[in-house]
C-alpha positions in Angstrom: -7.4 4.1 4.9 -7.2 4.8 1.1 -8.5 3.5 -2.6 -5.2 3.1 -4.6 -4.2 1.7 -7.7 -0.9 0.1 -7.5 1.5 1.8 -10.5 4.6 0.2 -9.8 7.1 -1.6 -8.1 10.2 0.0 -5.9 13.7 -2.0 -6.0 16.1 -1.0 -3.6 19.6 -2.8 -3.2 19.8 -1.8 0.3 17.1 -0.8 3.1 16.3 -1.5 6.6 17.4 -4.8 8.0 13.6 -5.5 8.9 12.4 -4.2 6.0 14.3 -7.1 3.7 12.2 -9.7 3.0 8.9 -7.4 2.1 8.0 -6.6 -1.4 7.2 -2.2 -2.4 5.0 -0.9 -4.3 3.7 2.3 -5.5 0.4 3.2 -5.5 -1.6 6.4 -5.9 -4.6 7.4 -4.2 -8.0 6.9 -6.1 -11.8 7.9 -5.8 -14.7 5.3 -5.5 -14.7 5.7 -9.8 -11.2 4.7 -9.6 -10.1 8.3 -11.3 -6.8 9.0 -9.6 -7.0 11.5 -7.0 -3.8 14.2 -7.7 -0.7 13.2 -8.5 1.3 12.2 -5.8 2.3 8.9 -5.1 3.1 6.4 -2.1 5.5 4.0 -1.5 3.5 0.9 0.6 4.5 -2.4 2.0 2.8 -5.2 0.4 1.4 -8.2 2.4 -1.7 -9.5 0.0 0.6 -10.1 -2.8 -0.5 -7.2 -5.0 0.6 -6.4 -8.4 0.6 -3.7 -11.0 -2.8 -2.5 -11.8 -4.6 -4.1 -8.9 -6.7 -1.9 -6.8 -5.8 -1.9 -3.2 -6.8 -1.1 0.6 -3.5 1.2 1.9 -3.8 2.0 5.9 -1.2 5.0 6.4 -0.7 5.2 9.9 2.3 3.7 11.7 0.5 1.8 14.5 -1.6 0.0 12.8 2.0 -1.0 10.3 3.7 -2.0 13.7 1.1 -4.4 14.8 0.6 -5.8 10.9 4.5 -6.3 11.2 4.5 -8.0 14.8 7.1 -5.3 16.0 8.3 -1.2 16.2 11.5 -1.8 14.5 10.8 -0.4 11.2 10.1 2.8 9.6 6.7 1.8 7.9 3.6 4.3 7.5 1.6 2.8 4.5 0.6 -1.1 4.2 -1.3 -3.0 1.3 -3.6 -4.8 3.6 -6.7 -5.5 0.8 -6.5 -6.1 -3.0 -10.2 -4.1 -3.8 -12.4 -7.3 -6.0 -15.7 -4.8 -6.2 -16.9 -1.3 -5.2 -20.3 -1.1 -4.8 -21.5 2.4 -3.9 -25.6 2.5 -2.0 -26.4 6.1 -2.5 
């Protein structure tokens, strides 16, 4: 799982059959400072209701998107599954 800060949204007129009724969004990765960490981004499936700016929990791997999704049938590797409130850091 990741820190990101969601940067956007991603609108697409057509996309898997599955995949329809799910909101995108683009995040990029961030340290526990919430600096961004490089400069790529990911495209995630959304299903806490995230928006621009929030901080977020991202799980990329594709089993644990199957079972958040109830079935195999889509391509998914990254899920919103936590909009990030506090980070509180115990050294």
């Amino acid at each position: 799982m990741i820190i990101a800060k969601v940067i956007g949204t991603l609108v697409s007129t057509q996309k898997n059959k599955y995949l329809n009724s799910h909101k995108h969004l683009i995040v990029r990765a961030v340290d526990l400072e919430l600096k961004p960490i490089g400069n790529k981004d990911i495209i995630a499936l959304d299903f806490v209701d995230a928006g621009v700016n929030d901080i977020v929990l991202v799980t990329q791997e594709g089993d644990a998107a199957q079972q958040i999704l109830g079935h195999r049938n889509a391509p998914v590797h990254s899920v919103i599954v936590a909009v990030v409130d506090k980070i509180d850091v115990i050294n």
